[in-house]
C-alpha positions in Angstrom: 53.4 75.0 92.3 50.4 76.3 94.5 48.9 73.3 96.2 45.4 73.6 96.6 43.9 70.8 97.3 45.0 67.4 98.5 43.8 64.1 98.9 45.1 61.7 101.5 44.4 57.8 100.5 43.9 56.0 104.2 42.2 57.3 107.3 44.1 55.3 109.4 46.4 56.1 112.6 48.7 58.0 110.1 46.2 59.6 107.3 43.4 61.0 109.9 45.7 62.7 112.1 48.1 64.3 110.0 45.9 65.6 107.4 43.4 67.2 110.1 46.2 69.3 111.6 47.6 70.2 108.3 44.1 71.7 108.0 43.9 73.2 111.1 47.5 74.7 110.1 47.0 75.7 106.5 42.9 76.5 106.4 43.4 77.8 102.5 43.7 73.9 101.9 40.8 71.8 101.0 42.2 68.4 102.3 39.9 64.7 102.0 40.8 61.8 103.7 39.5 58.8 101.7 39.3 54.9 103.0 37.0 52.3 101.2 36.0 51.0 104.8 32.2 52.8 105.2 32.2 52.3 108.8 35.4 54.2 109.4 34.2 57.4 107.4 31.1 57.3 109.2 33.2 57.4 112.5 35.7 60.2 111.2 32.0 62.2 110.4 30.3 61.3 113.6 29.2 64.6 115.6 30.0 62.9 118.9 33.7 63.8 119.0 34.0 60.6 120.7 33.5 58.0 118.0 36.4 58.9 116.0 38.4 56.0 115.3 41.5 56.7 116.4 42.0 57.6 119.8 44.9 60.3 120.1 44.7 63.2 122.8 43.8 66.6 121.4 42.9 64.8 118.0 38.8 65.7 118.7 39.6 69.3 119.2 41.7 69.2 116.1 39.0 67.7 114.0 36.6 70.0 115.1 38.1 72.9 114.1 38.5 72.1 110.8 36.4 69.4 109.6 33.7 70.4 107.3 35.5 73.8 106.5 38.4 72.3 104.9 38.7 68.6 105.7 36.6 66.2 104.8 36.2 62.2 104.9 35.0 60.2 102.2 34.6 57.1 100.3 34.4 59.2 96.6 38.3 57.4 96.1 38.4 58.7 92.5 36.7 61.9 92.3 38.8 63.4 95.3 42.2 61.6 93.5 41.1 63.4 90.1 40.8 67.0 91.8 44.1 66.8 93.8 47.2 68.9 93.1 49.1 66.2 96.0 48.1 62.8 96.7 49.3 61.0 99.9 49.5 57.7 100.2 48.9 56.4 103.8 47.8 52.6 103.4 48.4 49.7 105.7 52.2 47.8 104.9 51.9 44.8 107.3 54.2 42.0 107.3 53.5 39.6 104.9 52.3 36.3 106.1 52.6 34.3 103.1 54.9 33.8 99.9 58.5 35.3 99.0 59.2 37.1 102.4 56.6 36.2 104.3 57.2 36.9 108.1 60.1 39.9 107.6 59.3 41.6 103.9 56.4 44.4 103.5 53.2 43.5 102.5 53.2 46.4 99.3 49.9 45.2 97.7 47.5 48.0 98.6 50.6 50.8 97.9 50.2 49.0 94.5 46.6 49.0 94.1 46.6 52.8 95.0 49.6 53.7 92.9 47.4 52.3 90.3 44.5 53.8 91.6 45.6 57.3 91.3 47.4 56.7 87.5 43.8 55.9 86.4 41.9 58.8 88.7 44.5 62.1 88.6 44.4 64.7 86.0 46.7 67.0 85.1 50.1 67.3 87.4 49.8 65.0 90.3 52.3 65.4 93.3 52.6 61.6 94.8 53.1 61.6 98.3 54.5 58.3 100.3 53.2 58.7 103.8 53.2 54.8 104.7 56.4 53.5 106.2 58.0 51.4 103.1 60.8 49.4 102.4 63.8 51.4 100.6 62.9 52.1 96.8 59.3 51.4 96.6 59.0 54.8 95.3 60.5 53.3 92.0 57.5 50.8 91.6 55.3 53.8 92.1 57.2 55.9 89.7 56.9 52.8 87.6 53.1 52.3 87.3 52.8 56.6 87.1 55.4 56.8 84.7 52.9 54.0 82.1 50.2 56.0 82.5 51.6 59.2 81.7 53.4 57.4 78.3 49.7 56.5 77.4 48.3 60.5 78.2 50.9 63.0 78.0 48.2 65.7 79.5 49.1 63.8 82.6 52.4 63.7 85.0 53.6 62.9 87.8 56.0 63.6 90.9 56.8 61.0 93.5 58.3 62.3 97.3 58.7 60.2 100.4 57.4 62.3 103.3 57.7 59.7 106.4 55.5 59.4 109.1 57.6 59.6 112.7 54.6 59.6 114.7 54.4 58.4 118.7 51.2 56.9 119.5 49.5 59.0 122.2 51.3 61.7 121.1 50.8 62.2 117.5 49.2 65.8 117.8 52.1 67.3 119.6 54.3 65.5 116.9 52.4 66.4 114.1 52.4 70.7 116.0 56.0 70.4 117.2 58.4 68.1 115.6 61.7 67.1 115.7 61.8 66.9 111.9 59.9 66.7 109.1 61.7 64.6 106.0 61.2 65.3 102.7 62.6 63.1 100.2 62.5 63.6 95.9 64.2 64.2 92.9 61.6 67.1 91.8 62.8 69.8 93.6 59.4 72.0 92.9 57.5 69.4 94.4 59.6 69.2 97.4 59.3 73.0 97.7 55.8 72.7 97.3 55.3 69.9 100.1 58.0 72.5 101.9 55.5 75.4 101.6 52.8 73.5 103.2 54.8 72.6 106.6 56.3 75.7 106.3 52.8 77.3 107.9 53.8 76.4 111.5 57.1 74.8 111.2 60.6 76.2 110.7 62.6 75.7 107.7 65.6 74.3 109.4 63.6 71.6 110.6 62.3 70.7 107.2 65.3 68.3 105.8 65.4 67.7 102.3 67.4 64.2 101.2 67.1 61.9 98.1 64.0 59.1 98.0 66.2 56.2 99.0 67.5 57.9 101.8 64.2 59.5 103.0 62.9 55.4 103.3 65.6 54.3 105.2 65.7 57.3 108.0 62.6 56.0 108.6 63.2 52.2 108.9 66.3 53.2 110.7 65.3 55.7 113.6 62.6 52.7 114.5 65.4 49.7 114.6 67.0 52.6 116.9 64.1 53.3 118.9 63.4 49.6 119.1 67.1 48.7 119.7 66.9 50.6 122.8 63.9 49.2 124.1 65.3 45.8 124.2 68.7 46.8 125.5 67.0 48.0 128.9 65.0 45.2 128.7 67.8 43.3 128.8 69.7 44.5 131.9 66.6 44.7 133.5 66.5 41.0 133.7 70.5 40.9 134.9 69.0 43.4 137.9 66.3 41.2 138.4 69.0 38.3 138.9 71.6 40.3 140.7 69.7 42.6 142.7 70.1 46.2 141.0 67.7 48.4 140.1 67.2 49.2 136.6 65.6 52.1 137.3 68.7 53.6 138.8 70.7 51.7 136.0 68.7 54.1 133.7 68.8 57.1 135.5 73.3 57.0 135.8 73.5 56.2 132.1 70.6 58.3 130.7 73.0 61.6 132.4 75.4 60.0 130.0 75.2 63.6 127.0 75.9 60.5 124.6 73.5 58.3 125.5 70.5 60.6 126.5 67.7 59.5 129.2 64.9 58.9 126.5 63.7 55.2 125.6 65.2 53.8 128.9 61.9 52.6 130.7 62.2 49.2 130.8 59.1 47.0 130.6 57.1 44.0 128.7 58.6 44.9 125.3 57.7 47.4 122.5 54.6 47.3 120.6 52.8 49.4 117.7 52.4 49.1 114.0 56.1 49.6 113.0 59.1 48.8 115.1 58.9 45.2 115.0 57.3 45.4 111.2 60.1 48.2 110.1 63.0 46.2 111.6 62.0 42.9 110.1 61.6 45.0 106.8 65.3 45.7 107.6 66.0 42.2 108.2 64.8 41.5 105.2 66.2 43.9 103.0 69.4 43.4 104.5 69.6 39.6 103.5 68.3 40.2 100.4 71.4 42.6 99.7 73.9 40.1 101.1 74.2 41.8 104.6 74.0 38.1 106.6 75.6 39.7 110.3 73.8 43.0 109.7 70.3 41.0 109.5 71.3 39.2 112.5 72.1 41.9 114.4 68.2 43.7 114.2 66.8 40.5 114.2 68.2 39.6 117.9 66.4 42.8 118.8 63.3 41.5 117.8 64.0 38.1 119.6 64.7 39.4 122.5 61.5 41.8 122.6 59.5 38.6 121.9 61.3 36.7 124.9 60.7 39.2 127.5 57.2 38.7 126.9 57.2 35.2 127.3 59.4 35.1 130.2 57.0 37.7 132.0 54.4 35.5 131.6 56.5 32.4 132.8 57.3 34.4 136.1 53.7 34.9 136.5 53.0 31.7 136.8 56.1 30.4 138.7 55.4 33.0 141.6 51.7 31.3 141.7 53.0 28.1 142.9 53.5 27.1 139.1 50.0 26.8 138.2 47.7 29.6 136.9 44.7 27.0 135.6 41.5 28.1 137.1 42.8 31.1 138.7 41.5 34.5 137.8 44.2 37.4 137.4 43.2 40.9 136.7 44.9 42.4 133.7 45.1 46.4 133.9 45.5 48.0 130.4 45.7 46.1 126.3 47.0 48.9 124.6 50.7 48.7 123.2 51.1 52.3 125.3 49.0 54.9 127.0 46.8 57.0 125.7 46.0 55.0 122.9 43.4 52.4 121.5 45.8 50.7 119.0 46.5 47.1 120.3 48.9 46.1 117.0 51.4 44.0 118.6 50.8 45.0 122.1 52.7 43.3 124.5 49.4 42.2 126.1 48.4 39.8 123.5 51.2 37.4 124.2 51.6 37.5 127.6 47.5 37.0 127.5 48.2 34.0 125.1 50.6 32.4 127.3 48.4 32.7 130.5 45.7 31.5 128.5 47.3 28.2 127.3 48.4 27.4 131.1 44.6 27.6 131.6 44.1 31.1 133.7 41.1 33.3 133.4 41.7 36.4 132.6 39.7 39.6 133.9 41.0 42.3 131.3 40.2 46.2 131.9 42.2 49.3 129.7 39.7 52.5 129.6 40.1 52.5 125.6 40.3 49.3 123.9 36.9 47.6 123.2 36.2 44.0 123.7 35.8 43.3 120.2 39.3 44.3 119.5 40.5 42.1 122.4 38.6 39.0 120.7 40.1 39.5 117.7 43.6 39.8 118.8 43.4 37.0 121.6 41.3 34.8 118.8 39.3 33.9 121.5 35.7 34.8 121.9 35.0 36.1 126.0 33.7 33.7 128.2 31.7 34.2 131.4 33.6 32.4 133.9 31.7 32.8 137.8 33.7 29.6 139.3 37.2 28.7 139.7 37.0 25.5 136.6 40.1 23.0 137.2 39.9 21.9 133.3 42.3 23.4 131.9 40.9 25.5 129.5 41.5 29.4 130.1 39.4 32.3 129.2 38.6 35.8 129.1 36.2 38.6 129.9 36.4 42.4 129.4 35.4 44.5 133.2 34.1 47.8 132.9 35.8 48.8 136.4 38.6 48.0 137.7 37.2 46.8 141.0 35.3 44.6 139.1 38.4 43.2 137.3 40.4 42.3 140.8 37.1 40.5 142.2 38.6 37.2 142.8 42.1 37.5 141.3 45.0 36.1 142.4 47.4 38.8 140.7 47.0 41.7 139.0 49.0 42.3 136.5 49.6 46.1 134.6 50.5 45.5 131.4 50.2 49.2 130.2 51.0 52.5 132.0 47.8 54.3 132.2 47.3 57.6 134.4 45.4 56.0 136.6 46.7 52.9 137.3 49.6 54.9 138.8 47.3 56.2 141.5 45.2 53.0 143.2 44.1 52.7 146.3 46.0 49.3 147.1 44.4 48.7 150.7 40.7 48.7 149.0 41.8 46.4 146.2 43.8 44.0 148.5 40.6 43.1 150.3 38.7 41.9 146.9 41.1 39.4 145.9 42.3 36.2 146.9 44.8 35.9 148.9 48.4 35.6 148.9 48.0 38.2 146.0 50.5 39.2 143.9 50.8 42.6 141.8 53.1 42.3 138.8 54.2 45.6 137.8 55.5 45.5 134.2 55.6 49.3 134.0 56.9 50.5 137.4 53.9 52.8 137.9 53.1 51.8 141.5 54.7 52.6 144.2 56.2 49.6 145.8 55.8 51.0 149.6 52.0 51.7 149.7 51.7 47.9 147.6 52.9 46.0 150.1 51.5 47.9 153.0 48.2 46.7 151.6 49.5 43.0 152.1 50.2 41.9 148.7 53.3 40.1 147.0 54.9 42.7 144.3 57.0 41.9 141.3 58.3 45.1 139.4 60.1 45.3 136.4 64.0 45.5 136.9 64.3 44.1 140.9 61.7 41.8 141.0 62.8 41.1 144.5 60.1 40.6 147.5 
């Protein structure tokens, strides 16, 4: 089968990016990205490159290549379904915050409505793409609600593959150009050879793995409770360094030479963040209690646990090394995002360190070159106040600075809470002078460099010694 055109349902992190470089890639395609959120189309079709909606190095160049030769945005959810040969599916799954599951299981109910979505729209032979991370064998409630509607029209049928997402953040083009893998999972095996032929226009065939549905789901839960797993395990000894005077740092470096253990995901710092680990290993959690698996939930959960308490004891040190009080005092927080290079803020470390400083009544001076202040509202629940005096009441605040001179003014610590390029390069000795002093710098990503901090005068707490 000869896919011609394809429609990609979500224009989200996942659905914007991938399907404007398989455009760029295969320019025979006529690709459309469809989402029923207006304002986000109108961003993906902006001329200023600079308005899309997901920030993601390379992506503009990308985009501009191809879009409005062969891709296209659009809110015309039916019509584009209806003249599809492959239809991806790349909706939100969120935890679910309410009912049977709530707080581990996947939230599956716009997968549903856009299962049901494309049974009504498609004509003819419809290849049915899961792109969105999902819990193992949702692609038999898909087949389900395709399967009905092709009883009811035989001129209509269906083919459901699982074609996970495994996507960095900040460096989703390179993934997306030069992967590791890309995973193709089905029972149709022309439809997997036609979702083959498509990567096969810039990627080699030995990196295109072929497995069954169920197993395609899992990889993808699983490589992220792996990813994750790792993140908290540094994390981890980087608090025993902290308390018995190693350096995680070199900790990291004699293992990571280890052939078996590798030197990747070893940075230690204030915890992972994004859209999926901690949403794909509660999915796990889930799905392994459901099945009986009591220990095996256990296990991944206590990875999650652990992510969430080196937040909060950040936080906590923060306000112990300023004589156990932050209320009324102003500290500069450098960066929101979960990671560089990036303007997603879904579970970003930030927002509960933030929270915490917030309750103990600080005021908090946030800069990160990408993340706007409305996102920052809506993730710290607090509206931004404008706070010119140091208030004793106990009640903490925030305010976005557009410079980062204007977000030390005043503060008693700075603390950088993502690893942005230039945060690694300040000039320490002008910054000292604007705050108040003794200052501290809390460095939760290890970017500075500890010698030229405390030649400027200031108190420095780093990730993994701590010590000063």
């Amino acid at each position: 089968m000869k896919i011609k055109r394809i429609c990609c349902i979500g224009a989200g992190y996942v659905g914007g990016p991938t399907m404007a470089v398989i455009a760029d890639r295969c320019p025979t395609i006529q690709l459309t990205v469809v989402d029923v959120n207006q304002a986000r189309i109108d961003a993906w079709n902006a001329s200023d490159l600079t308005q899309l909606p997901v920030y993601e190095p390379g992506l503009d160049a990308v985009v501009a290549r191809a879009r409005g030769r062969n891709l296209h945005f659009s809110t015309a959810i039916d019509a584009s379904i209806a003249s599809a040969d492959m239809v991806f599916i790349s909706v939100n799954t969120p935890t679910k915050r309410k009912g049977l599951g709530a707080g581990q299981a996947s939230d599956l109910r716009w997968v549903e409505a856009c299962a049901r979505q494309v049974a009504a729209a498609a004509k003819g032979h419809t290849i049915v793409v899961e792109k969105s991370t999902l819990p193992v064998r949702t692609a038999a409630v898909i087949k389900t609600i395709l399967e009905a509607t092709q009883k009811e029209d035989p001129r209509r049928s269906f083919a459901v593959l699982s074609n996970p997402e495994f996507l960095a953040e900040g460096t989703a083009i390179d993934d997306l150009e030069s992967p590791d893998r890309v995973l193709i999972g089905g029972d149709d095996v022309s439809s997997i050879d036609a979702l083959a032929e498509i990567y096969s226009h810039w990627i080699a065939t030995e990196k295109i793995l072929r497995t069954s549905l169920w197993s395609s789901e899992l990889s993808k839960l699983t490589a992220n409770a792996f990813l994750a797993q790792r993140i908290s395990s540094i994390n981890s000894i980087a608090a025993f360094c902290e308390a018995s005077g190693a350096d995680v740092r070199e900790v990291a470096r004699a293992i990571g030479t280890d052939s078996r253990i590798g030197p990747k995901f070893l940075n230690a710092g204030p915890g992972f963040g994004g859209s999926c680990f901690q949403k794909d290993i509660l999915n796990l959690v889930y799905l392994c209690r459901h099945f009986g698996l009591l220990e095996v939930a256990n296990y991944w959960e206590s990875v999650v646990t652990l992510n969430i308490w080196q937040q909060h004891r950040i936080a906590c040190l923060v306000v112990e090394k300023l004589f156990g009080t932050v209320t009324g005092k102003r500290l500069a927080i450098l960066g929101f995002a979960f990671k560089a290079n990036t303007n997603d803020t879904r579970e970003a470390p930030a927002i509960r360190i933030a929270r915490d400083l917030l309750e103990e009544g600080a005021k908090l001076s946030i800069h990160d070159p990408k993340v706007a202040e409305a996102q920052i509202s809506r993730d710290l629940r607090l509206k931004p106040t404008a706070f010119a005096t140091e208030a004793l009441n106990g009640s903490g605040g925030w305010s976005q600075a557009a410079s980062i001179e204007e977000t030390v003014e005043g503060a008693d610590a700075i603390l950088i809470l993502t690893e942005w390029q230039n945060y690694r390069y300040l000039n320490w000795s002008s910054l000292a002078v604007l705050m108040r002093q003794p200052a501290w710098v809390f460095d939760t990503r290890a970017v500075v460099e500890p010698a030229d901090v405390r030649a400027a005068g200031l108190k420095l707490w780093r990730i993994g010694d701590g010590e000063d």
